[in-house]
NUMARGU-717941 format. One line per 10 residues: number of its first residue (from 1); their letters; for each residue y, x, z of N, C-alpha, C. Coordinates in nm, 4 decimals. Layout:
<pts>
NUM> A> Y:X:Z:Y:X:Z:Y:X:Z  ...
</pts>
This chain:
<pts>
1> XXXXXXXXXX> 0.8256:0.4131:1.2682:0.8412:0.5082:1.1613:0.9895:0.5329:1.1358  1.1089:0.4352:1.1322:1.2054:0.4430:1.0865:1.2730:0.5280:1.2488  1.2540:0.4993:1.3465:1.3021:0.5261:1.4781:1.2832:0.6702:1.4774  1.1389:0.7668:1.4243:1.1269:0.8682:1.3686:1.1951:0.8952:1.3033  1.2283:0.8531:1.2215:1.3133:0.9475:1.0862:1.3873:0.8932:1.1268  1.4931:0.8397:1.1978:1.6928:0.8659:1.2446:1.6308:0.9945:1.3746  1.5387:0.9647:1.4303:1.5394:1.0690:1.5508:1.5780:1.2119:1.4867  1.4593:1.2796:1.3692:1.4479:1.3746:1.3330:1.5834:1.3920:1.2682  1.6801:1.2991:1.2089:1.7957:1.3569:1.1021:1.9029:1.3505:1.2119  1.8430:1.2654:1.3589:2.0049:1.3214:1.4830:2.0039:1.4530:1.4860
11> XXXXXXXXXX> 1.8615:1.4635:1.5062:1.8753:1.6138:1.5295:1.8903:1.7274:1.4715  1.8362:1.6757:1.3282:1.9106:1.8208:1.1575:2.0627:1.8034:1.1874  2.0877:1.6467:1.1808:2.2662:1.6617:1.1685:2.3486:1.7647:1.3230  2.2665:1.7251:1.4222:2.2721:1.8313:1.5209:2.2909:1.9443:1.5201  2.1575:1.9666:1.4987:2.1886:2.1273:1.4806:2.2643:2.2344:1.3585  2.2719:2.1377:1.2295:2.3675:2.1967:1.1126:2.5392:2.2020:1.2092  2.5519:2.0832:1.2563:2.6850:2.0824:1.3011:2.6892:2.2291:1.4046  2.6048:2.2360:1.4884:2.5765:2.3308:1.5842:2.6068:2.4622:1.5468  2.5308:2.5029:1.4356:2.5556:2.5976:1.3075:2.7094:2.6618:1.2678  2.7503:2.5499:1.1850:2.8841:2.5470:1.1207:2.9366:2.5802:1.2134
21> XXXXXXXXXX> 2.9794:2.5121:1.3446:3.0709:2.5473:1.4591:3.0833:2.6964:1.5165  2.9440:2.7609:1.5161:2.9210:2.8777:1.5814:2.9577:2.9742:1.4481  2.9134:2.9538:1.3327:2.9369:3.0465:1.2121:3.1237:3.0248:1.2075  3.2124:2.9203:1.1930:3.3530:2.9144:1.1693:3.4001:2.9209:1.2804  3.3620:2.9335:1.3969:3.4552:2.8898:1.5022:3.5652:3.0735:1.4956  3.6524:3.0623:1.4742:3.7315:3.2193:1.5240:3.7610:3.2822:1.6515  3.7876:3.3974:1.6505:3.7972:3.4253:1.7313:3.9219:3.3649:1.8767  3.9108:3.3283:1.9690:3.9692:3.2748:2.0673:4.0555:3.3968:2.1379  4.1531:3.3794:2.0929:4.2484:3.5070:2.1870:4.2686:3.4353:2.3286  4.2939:3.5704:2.4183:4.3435:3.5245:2.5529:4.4495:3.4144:2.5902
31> XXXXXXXXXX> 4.4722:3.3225:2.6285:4.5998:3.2354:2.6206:4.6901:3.3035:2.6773  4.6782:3.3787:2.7957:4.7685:3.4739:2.8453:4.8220:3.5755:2.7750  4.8048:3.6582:2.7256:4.8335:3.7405:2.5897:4.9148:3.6897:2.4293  4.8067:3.6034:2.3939:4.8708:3.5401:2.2900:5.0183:3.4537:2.3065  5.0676:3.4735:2.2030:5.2567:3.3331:2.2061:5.2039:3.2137:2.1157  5.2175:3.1363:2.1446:5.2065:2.9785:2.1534:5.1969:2.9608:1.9458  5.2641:3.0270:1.9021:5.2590:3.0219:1.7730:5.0789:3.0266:1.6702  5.0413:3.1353:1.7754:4.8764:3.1601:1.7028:4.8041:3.1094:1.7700  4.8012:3.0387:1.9009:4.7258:2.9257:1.9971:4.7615:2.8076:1.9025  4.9037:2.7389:1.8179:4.9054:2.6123:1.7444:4.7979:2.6244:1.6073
41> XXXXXXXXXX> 4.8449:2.7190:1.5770:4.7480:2.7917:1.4631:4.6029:2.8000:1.3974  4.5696:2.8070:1.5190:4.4194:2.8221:1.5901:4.3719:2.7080:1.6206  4.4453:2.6310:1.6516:4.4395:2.4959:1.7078:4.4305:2.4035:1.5667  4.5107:2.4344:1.4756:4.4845:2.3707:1.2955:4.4187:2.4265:1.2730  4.3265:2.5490:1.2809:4.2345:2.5932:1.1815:4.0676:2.5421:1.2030  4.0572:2.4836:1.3556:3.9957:2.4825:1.4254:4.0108:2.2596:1.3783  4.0959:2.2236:1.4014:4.1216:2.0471:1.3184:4.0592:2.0514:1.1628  4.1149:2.1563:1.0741:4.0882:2.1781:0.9618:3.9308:2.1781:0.9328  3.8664:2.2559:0.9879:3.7221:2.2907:0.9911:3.6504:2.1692:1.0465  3.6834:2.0750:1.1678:3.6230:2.0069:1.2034:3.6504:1.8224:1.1218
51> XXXXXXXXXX> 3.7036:1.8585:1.0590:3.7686:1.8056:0.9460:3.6572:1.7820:0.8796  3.6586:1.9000:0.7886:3.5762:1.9369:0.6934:3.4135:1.9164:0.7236  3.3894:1.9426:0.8640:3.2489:1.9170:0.8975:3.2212:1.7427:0.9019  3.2996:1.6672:0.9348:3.3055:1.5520:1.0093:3.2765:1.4670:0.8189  3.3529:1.5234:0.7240:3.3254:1.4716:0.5982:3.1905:1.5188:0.5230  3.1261:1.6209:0.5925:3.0406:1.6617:0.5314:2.9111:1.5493:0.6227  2.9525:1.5481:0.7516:2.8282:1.4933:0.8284:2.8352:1.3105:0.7590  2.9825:1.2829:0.7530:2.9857:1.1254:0.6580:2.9172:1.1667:0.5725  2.9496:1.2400:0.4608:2.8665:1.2192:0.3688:2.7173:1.2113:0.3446  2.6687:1.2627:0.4344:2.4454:1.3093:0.4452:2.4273:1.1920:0.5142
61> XXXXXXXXXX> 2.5761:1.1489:0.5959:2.5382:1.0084:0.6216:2.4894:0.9033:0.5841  2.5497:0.9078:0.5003:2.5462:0.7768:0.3734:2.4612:0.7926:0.2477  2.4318:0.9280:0.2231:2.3221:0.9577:0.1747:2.2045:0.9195:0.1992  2.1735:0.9691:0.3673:2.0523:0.9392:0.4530:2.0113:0.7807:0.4441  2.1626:0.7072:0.4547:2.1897:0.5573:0.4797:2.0927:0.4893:0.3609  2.1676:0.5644:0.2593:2.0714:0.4981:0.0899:1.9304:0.5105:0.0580  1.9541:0.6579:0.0997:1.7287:0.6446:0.1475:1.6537:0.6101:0.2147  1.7249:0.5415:0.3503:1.6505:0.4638:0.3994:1.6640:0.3098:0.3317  1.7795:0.2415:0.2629:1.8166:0.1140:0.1922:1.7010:0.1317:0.0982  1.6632:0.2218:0.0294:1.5652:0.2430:-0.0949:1.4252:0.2422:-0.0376
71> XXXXXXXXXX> 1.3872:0.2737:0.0790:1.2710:0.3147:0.1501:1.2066:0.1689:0.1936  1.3205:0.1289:0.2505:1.3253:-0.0532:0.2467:1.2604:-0.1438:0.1524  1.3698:-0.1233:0.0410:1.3388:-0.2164:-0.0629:1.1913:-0.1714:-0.0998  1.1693:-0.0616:-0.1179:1.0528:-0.0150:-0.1965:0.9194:-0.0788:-0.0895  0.9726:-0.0554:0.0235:0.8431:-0.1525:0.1459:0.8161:-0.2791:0.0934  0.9467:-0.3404:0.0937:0.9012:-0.4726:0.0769:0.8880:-0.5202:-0.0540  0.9444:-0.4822:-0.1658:0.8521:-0.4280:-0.2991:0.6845:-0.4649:-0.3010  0.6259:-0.3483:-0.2163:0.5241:-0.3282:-0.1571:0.4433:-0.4541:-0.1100  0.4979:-0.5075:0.0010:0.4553:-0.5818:0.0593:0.3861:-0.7289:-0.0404  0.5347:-0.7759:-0.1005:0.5435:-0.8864:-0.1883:0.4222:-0.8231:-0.3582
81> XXXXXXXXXX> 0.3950:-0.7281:-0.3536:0.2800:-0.6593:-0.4200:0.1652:-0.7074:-0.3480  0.1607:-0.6433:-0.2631:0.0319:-0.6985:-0.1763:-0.0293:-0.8005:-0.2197  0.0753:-0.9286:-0.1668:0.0684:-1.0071:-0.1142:0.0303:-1.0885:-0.2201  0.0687:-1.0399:-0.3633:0.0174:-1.0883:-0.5110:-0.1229:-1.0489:-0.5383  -0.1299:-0.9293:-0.5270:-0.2631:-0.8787:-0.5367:-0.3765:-0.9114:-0.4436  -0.3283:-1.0040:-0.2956:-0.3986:-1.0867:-0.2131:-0.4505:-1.1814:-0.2974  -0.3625:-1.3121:-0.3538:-0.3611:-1.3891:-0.4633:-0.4918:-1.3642:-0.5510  -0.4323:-1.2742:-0.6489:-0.5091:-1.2409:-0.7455:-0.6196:-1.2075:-0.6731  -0.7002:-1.1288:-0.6306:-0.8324:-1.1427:-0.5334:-0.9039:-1.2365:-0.4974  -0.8172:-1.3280:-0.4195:-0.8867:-1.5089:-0.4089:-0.9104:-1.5434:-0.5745
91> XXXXXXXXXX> -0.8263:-1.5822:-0.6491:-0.8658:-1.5982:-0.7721:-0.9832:-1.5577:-0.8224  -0.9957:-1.4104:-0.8403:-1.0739:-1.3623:-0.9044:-1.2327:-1.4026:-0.8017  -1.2043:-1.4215:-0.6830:-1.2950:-1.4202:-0.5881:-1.3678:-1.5498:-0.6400  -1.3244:-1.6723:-0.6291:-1.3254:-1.8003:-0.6795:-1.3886:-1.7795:-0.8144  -1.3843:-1.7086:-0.9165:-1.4335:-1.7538:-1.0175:-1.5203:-1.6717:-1.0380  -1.5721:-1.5620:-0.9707:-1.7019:-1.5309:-0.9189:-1.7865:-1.6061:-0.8771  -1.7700:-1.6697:-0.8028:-1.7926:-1.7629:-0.6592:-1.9036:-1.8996:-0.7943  -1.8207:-1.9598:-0.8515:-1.8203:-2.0646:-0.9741:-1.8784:-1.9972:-1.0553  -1.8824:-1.8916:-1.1388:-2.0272:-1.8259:-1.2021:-2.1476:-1.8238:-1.1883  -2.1404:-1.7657:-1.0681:-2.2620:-1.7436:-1.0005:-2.3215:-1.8804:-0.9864
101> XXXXXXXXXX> -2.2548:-1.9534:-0.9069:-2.2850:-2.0967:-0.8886:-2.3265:-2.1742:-1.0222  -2.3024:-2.1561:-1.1290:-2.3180:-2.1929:-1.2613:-2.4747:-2.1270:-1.3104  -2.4637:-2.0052:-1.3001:-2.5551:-1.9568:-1.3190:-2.7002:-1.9542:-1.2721  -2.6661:-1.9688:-1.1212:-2.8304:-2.0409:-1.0566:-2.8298:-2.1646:-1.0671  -2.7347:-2.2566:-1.0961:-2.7432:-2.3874:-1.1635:-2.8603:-2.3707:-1.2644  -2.8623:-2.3079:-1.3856:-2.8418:-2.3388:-1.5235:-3.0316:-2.2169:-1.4883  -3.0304:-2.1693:-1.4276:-3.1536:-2.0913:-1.3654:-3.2869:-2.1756:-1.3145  -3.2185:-2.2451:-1.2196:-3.2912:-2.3527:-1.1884:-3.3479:-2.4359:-1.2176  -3.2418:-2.4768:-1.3476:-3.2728:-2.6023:-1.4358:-3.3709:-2.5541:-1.5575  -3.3835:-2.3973:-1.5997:-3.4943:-2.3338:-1.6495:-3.6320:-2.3326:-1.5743
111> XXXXXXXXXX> -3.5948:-2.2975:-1.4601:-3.7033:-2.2721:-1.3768:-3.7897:-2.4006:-1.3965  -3.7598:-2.5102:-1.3738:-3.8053:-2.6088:-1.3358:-3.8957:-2.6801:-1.4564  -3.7744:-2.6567:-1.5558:-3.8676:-2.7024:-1.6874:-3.9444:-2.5855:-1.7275  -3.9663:-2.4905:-1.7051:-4.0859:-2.3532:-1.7418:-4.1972:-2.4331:-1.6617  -4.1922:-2.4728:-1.5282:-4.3152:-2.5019:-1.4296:-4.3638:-2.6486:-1.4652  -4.2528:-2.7131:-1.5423:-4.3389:-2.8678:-1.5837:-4.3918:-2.8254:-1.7291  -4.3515:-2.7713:-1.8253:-4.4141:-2.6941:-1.9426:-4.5751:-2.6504:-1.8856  -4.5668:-2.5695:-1.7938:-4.7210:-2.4991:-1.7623:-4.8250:-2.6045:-1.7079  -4.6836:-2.6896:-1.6038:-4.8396:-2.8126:-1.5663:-4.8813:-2.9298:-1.6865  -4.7634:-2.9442:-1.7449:-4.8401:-3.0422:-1.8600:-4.9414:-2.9696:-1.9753
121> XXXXXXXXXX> -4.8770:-2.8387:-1.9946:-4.9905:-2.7622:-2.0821:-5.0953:-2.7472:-2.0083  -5.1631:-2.7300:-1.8892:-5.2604:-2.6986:-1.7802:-5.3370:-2.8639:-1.8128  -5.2299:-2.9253:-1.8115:-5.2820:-3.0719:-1.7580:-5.3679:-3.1257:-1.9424  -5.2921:-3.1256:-2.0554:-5.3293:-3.1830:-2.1698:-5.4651:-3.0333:-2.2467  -5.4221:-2.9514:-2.2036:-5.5051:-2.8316:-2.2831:-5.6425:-2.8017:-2.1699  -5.6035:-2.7769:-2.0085:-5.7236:-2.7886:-1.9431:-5.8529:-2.8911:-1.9379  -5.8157:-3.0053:-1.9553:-5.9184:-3.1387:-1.9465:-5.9880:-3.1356:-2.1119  -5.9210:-3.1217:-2.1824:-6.0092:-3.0637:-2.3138:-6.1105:-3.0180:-2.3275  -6.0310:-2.8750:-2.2801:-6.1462:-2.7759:-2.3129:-6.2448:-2.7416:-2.1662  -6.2352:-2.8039:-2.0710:-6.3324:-2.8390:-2.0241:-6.4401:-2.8940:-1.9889
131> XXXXXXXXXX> -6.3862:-3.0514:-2.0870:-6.4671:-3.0982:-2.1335:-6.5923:-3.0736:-2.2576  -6.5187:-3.0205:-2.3420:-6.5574:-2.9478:-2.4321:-6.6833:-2.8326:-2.3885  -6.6413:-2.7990:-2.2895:-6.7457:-2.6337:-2.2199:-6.8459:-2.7290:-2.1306  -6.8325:-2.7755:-2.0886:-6.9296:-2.9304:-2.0531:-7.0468:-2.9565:-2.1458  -6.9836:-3.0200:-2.2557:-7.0398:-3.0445:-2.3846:-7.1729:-2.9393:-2.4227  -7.0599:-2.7941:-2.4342:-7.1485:-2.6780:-2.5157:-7.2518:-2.6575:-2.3726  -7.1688:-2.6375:-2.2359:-7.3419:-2.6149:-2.1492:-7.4632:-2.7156:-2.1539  -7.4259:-2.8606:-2.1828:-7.5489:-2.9323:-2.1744:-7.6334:-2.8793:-2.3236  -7.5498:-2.8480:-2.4555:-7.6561:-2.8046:-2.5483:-7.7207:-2.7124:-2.5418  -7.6522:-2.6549:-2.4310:-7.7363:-2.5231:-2.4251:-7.8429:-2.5179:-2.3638
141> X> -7.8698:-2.6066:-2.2836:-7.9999:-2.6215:-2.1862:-8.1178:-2.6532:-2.2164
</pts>
């Protein structure tokens, strides 16, 4: 990703420079024609400009430089986020985990006494009254 983005800004800073050069460059008189005075001339106006470009390309430099320093930090920002919010997940995972586990505990331990409730009521209330219906069929006969 980062190998991308210096690729793409060689090539903006490229072609802006490319730009500037072709938009300022002046006109080039014949060397044969021209006297040495407007060839030196030409020759500073031409230092001057590339001057001026060379501070402009430092500068987007170091610009570029800071947004990627910020792009950085903010990754690993990121990352060390994550990597908390990994954390917190197990945590929270865990005491899910121990609820639940609590809960079919405490389920179970209902369950169990509901089914000895029904057999001892089955067991003390059935022999009764069956005996009892015993009783009433022999009077009835």
């Amino acid at each position: 990703m980062v190998f991308a983005w210096l690729g793409r800004l060689s090539e903006h800073v490229g072609e802006r420079l490319g730009r500037r050069l072709v938009r300022r460059r002046p006109h080039v008189p014949d060397p044969a024609v021209s006297p040495l005075a407007d060839r030196i001339e030409l020759l500073r106006e031409n230092l001057r400009a590339s001057d001026e470009i060379m501070r402009e390309i430092h500068a987007e430099l170091n610009l570029q430089t800071a947004a990627l320093d910020r792009i950085r930090a903010e990754a690993e920002r990121n990352r060390a986020l994550a990597a908390l919010h990994k954390d917190e997940a197990e945590a929270v995972k865990q005491l899910v985990e121990a609820t639940i586990h609590s809960a079919q505990g405490t389920t179970v331990k209902q369950s169990r006494r509901q089914q000895w409730l029904f057999f001892l009521s089955g067991l003390f209330l059935g022999v009764p009254l069956s005996i009892g219906a015993n009783f009433l069929y022999d009077l009835m006969k």
